[in-house]
C-alpha positions in Angstrom: 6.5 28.5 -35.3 7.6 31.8 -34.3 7.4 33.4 -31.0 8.3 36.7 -29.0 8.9 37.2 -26.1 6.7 39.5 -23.9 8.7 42.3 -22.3 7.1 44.8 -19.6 4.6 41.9 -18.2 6.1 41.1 -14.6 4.5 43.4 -12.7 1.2 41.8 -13.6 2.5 38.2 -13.3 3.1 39.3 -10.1 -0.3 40.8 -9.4 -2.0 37.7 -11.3 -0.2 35.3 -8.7 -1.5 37.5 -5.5 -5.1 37.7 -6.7 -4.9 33.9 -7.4 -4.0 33.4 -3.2 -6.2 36.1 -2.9 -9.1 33.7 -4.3 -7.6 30.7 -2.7 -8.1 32.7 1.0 -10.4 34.8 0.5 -13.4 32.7 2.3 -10.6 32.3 5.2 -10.8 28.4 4.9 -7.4 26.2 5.2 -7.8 22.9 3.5 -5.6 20.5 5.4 -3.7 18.4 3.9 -4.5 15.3 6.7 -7.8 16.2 5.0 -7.3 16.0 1.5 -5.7 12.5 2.3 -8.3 11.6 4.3 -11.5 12.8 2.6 -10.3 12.6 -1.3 -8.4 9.2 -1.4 -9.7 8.7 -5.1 -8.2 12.1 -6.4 -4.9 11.1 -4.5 -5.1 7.8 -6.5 -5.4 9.3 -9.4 -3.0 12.7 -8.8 -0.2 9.8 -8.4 -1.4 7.6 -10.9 -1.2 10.0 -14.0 1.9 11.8 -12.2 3.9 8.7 -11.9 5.3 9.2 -8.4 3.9 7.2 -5.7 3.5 9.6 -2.9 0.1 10.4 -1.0 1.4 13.3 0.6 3.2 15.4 -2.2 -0.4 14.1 -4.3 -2.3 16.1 -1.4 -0.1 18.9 -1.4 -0.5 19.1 -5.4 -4.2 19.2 -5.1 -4.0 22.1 -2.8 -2.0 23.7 -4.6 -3.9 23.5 -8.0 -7.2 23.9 -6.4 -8.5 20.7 -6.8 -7.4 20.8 -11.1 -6.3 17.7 -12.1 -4.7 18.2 -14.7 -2.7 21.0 -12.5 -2.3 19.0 -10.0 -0.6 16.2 -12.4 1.9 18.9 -14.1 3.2 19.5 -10.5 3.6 15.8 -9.5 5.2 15.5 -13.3 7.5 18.6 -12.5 8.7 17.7 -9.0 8.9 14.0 -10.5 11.8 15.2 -12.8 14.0 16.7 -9.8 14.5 13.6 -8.0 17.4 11.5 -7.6 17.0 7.5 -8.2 18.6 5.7 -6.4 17.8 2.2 -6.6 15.6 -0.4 -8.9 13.6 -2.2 -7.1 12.8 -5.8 -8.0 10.1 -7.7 -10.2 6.6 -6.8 -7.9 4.5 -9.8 -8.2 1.1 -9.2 -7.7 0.6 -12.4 -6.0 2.2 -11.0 -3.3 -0.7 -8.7 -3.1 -2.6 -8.3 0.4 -5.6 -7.9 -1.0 -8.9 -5.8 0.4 -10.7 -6.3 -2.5 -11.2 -8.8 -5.4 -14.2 -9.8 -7.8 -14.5 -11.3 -10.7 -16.9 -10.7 -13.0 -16.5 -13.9 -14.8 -17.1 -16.3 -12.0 -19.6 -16.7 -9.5 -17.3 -18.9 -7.2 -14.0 -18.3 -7.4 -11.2 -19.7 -5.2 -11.2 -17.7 -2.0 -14.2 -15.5 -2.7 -15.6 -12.8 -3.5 -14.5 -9.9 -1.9 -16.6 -6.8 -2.5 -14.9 -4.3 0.0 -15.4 -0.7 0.0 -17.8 0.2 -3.0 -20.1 2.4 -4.3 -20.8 0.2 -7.2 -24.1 -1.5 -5.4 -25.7 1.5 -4.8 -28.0 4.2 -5.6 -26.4 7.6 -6.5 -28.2 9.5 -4.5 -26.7 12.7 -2.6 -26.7 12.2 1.2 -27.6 15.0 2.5 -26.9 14.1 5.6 -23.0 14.5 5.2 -24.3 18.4 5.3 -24.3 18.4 8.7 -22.0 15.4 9.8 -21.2 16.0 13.3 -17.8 14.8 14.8 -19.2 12.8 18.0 -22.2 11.0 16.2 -19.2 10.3 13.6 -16.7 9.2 16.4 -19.6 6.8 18.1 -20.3 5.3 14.5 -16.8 4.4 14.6 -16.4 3.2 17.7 -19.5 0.8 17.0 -17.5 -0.4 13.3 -14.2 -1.1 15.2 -15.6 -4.0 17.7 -17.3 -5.3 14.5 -14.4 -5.3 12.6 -12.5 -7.3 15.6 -15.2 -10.1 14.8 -15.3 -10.3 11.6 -11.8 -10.3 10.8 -9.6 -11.2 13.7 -6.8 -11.9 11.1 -6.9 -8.4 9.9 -8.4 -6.5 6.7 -6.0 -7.6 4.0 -5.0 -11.4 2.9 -3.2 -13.3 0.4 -5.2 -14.4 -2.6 -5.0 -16.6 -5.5 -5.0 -15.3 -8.9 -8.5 -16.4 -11.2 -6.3 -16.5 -14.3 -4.0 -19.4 -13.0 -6.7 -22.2 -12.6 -8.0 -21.3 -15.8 -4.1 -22.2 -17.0 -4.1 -25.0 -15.0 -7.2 -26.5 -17.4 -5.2 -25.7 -20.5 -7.6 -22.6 -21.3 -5.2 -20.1 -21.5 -1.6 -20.0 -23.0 1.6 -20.5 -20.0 4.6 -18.0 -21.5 7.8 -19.0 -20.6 9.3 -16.3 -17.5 10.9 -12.9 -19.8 13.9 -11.3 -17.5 13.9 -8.9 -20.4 14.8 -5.3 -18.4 11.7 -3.5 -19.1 12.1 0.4 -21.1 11.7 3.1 -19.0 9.8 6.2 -20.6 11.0 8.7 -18.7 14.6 7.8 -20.0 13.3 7.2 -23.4 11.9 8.4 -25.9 9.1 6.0 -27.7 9.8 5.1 -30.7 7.1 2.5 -32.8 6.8 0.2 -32.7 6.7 0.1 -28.7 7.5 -2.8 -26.3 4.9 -4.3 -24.5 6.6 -2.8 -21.2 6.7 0.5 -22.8 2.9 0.7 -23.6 1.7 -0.5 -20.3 3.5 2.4 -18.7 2.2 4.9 -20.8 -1.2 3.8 -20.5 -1.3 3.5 -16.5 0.2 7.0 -16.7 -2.5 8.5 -19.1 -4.7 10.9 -18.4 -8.0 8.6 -16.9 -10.6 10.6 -18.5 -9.1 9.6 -22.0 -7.9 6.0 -21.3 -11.7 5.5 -20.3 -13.3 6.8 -23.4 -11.1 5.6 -25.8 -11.7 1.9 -24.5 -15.5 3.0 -24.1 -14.9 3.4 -27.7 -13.2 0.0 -28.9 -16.2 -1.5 -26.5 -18.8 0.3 -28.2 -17.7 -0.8 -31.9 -14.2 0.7 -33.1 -12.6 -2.7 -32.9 -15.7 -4.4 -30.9 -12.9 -5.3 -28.0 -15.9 -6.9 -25.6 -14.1 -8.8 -22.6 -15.1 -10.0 -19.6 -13.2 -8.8 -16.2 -11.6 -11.9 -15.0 -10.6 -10.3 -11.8 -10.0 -7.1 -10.2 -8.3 -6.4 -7.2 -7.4 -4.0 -5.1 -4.6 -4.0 -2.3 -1.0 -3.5 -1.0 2.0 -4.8 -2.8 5.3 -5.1 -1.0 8.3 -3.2 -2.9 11.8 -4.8 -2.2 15.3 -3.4 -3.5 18.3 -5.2 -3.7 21.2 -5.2 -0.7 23.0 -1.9 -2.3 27.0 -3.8 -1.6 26.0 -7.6 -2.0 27.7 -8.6 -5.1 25.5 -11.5 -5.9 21.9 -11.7 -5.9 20.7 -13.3 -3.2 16.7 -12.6 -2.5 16.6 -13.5 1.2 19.4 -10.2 1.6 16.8 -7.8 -0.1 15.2 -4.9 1.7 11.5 -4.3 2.1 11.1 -0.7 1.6 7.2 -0.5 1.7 4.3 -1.2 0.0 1.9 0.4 -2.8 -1.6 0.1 -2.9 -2.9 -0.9 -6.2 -5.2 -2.0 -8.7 -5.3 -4.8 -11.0 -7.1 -5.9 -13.8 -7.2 -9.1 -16.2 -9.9 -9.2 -18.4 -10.4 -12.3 -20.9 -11.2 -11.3 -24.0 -13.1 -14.1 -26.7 -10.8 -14.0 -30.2 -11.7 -16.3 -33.0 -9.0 -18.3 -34.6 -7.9 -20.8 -37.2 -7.7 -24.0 -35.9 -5.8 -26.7 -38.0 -8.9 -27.7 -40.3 -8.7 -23.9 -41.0 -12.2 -23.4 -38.9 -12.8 -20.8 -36.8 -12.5 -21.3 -33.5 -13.0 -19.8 -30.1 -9.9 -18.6 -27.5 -8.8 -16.3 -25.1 -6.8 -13.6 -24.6 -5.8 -11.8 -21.8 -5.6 -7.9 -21.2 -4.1 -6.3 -18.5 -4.1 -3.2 -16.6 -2.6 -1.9 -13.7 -2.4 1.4 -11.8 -1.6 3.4 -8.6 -4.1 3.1 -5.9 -8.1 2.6 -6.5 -8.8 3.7 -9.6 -10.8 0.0 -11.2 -12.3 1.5 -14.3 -9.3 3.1 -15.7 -7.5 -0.5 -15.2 -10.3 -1.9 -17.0 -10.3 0.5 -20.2 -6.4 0.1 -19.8 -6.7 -3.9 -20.1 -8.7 -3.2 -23.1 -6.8 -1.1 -25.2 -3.8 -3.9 -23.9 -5.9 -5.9 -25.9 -6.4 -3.8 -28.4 -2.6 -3.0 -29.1 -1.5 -6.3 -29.2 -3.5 -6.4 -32.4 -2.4 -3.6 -34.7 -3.4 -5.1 -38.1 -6.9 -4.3 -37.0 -8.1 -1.3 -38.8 -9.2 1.0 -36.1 -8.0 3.8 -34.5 -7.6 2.0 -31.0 -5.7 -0.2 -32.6 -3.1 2.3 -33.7 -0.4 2.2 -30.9 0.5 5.8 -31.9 -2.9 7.4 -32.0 -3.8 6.3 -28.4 -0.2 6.4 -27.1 0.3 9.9 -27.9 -2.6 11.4 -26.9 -3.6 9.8 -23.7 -0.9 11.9 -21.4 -2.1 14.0 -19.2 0.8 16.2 -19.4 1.7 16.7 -23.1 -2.8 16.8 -24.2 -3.2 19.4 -21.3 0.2 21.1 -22.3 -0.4 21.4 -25.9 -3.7 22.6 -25.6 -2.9 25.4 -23.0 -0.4 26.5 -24.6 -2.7 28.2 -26.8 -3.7 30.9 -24.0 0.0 32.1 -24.5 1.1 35.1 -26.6 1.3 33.7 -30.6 0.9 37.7 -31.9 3.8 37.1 -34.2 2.4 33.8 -36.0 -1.1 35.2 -36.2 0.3 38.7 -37.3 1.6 37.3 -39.5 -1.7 35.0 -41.0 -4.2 38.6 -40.3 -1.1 40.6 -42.9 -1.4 37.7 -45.4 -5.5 37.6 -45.2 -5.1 41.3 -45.8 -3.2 41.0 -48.4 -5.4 39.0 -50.2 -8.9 40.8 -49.6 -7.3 43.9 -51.1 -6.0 41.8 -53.8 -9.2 40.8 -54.7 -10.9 44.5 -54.4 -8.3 45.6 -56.7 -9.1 42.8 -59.3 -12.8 43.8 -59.0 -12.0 47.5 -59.5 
């Protein structure tokens, strides 16, 4: 595809790039950034989720920049992603680990340690609260105030504790397969370029770093019937994971020397999905699967659809687009979807020249032939 290059244009770039920070200020209104963080926490989730960089502030600071566009805001967290030294691996997270603030399972009434519903919308009406129109800082300190001394008797141990894992006493009845512990260094994507088939490790990373709208529709669309992928969340949670790295001069591994460098907030899914198999007397038969998805911060349906098309993947015979590891892999990104199709506001007078002087050609072709 031929380009060329556009000669004479700076002087409006520049004027294009003033009238954007004219529109940004224009109303005379600074957005915070203590307020982006504290008012938008799902965009942040979901900024640092599809931008791969765990980082609530530079998330923030992308949002204001791009104006509250995602997909923008993503290309920045991409871009400054790709500047920054690394330094160190940090060790195998287990999500065991997790302090959990919220966990359900959709599978189980009773479940060992409960029920935790947390901070949710998902028991509600959507209705708009008008009331946030005129939210007033005292009434909203006094509510919080109140909420505080009820916290301290509700949970006097604190918000966050360890949980068990659903999936494990299901294991523990012989419902669901034990796999033998894979030290296997997972690819890294950003280092490598896919090539299919993909590792398992390599799929999961692209899918918890697509774009969220298209991770959710295309698992609304194995749900629905292309590949009839109809599971049952296990278990989600929500909560912090601790990150460790290894002492940087200790020559052998000891885990007790590692450093705690933080934690993540995350969510996790596994959803158990019914399969029919051939048993010995060649009958079918009823299992289990599992599907997994995991992402940065609180984002629980995109971990669901993820834990689908996990599902979905690990079946590729299937005859169904959501079953083709490279027709979902390659078009979920945020990035490269958004890129590609942008691109097309730039200047391509050469290439279409080029088709006009050919469709010319061939009308007065055709008027000569008539003559």
């Amino acid at each position: 595809m031929g380009y060329v290059a556009v000669k004479g244009g700076t002087m409006a770039i520049d004027a294009s790039l003033k009238r954007l920070k004219y529109e940004r200020l224009k109303e005379e209104e600074v957005l915070e950034i203590k307020t982006i963080l504290a008012s938008m926490r799902a965009m942040v989730d979901q900024v640092m989720s599809e931008g791969s960089l765990y980082s609530p502030f530079l998330a923030a600071l992308a949002i204001k920049q791009a104006e509250g566009s995602m997909e923008e805001a993503v290309f920045l967290m991409r871009a400054h992603r790709s500047t920054l030294p690394r330094l160190y691996y940090s060790r195998t997270a287990e999500s065991e680990s997790m302090l959990v603030e919220r966990r359900i399972s959709a599978s189980f009434k009773d479940i060992p340690g409960g029920q935790l519903l947390g901070a949710t919308t998902d028991y509600t009406h959507r209705l708009l609260d008008f009331q946030l129109v005129e939210e007033s800082p005292m009434e909203n300190e006094e509510w919080l105030t109140t909420y505080k001394e009820i916290l301290k008797e509700v949970e006097p141990t604190g918000y966050f504790q360890y949980l068990p894992k659903v999936v494990e006493y299901l294991r523990n009845e012989g419902l669901f397969e034990t796999y033998t512990h894979d030290d296997t260094p997972p690819v890294d994507i950003t280092k490598e370029s896919l090539q299919f088939p993909v590792s398992r490790s390599a799929r999961l990373q692209v899918l918890t770093r697509g774009q969220t709208g298209a991770v959710t529709s295309l698992g609304y669309a194995s749900l629905r019937g292309y590949g009839q992928v109809h599971p049952t969340v296990g278990e989600v949670r929500v909560g912090a994971l601790p990150i460790y790295v290894e002492h940087p001069n200790e020559g052998t591994y000891d885990v007790e020397d590692d450093f705690y460098i933080g934690d993540i907030r995350l969510t996790e899914v596994e959803s158990f999905v019914p399969v029919n198999i051939k048993n010995e007397q060649n009958k079918d038969e009823l299992e289990f699967e599992i599907g997994y998805g995991a992402c940065y911060g609180r984002n629980e349906t995109k971990a669901i659809a993820m834990s689908i098309l996990d599902q979905c993947l690990e079946h590729p015979e299937a005859d169904f687009p959501t079953h083709d590891e490279e027709f979902v892999l390659l078009h979920i990104d945020s990035v490269e979807s958004t890129g590609f199709i942008s691109h097309l506001k730039l200047p391509h007078y050469v290439t279409f020249q080029s088709k006009l002087d050919s469709v010319r050609n061939v009308k007065k072709g055709g008027k000569k032939n008539d003559d």
